[in-house]
N, C-alpha and C positions, 0 to 999 in steps of 0.2 A: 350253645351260645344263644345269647337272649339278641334282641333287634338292636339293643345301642350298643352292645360288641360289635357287632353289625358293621353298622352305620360310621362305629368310630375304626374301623378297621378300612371301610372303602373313603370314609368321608377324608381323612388325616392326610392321605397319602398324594388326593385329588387337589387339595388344598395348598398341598407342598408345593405340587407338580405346577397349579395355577397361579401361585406366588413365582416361582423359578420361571417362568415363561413370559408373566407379565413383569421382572424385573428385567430381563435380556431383552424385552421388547424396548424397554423403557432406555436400559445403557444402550442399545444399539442406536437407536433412533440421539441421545444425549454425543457419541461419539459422530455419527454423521454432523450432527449440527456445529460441536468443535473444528472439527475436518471442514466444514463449509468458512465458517468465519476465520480458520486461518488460511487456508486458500485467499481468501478477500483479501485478508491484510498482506500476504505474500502479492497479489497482484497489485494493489492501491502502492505499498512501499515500492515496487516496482517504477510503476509509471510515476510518481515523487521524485524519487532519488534518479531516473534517467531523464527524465524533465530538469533538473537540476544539474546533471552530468556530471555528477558524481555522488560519491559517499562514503562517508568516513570510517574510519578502523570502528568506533562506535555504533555507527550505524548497518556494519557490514556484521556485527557480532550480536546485533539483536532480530535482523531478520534471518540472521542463520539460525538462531535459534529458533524462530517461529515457523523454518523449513524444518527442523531435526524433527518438533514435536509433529508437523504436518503428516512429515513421512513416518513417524513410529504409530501413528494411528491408521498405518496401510495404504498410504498413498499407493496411486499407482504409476507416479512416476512423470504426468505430464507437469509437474511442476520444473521439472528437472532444468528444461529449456529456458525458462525463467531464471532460475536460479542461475545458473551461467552464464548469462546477459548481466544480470545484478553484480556480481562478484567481477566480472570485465570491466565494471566500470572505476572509473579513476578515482583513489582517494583522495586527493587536493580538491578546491575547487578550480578549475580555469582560468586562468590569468587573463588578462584583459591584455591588447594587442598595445604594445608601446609607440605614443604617437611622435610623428616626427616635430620639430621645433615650426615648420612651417603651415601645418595641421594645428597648432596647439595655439597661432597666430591670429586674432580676428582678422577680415575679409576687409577693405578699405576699400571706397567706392575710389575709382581714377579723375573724377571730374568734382569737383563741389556741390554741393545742391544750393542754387540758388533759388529766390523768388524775386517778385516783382508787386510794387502796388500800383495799378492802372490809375491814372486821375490823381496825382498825390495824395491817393487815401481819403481824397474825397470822397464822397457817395453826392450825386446831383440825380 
């Protein structure tokens, strides 16, 4: 065997190995980063939609889905707690409390307002 047998027999295999190693550095590090920014949007949607106290069949079917893909990239689970506070909350929004006819009445002062002009309006 001459030197670039050699070389191409150690070189190939090292080269493989340093491609394979700095791609899984690369996807791992690309998976953390997805995992982190949906974490965010699972918490930001959270405190939205309970701030708002509620959230609709729509709204409840696209943070699911941004939990499904959270947890398929390995969560480990503290999301969980969130998510069942999220899904507890009411689809409707809250109705406004119904006022009575007396409520709904403006306020009438009991006495008149009167005034007075000192001096018939003069000025001396």
């Amino acid at each position: 065997m001459d030197f670039w047998e050699i070389a191409k027999a150690a070189g190939v295999p090292a080269l493989l190995l340093g491609v394979i190693i700095t791609s899984w550095v690369q996807i791992h590090a690309v998976k953390k980063g997805v995992q982190a920014l949906l974490r965010d949007r699972l918490v930001q949607g959270y405190k939205f939609y309970a701030a708002q106290k509620y959230a609709s069949v729509d709204d409840r079917s696209n943070l699911e889905n941004v939990y499904v893909q959270y947890h398929k990239l390995g969560a480990n689970g503290v999301m969980d707690d969130l998510r069942d506070k999220f899904l507890a909350l009411p689809l409707d929004p809250p109705q406004p409390a119904p006022q009575t006819q007396a409520a709904a009445q403006p306020v009438q002062s009991a006495a008149p307002v009167t005034t007075t002009i000192e001096n018939g309006g003069n000025n001396q």
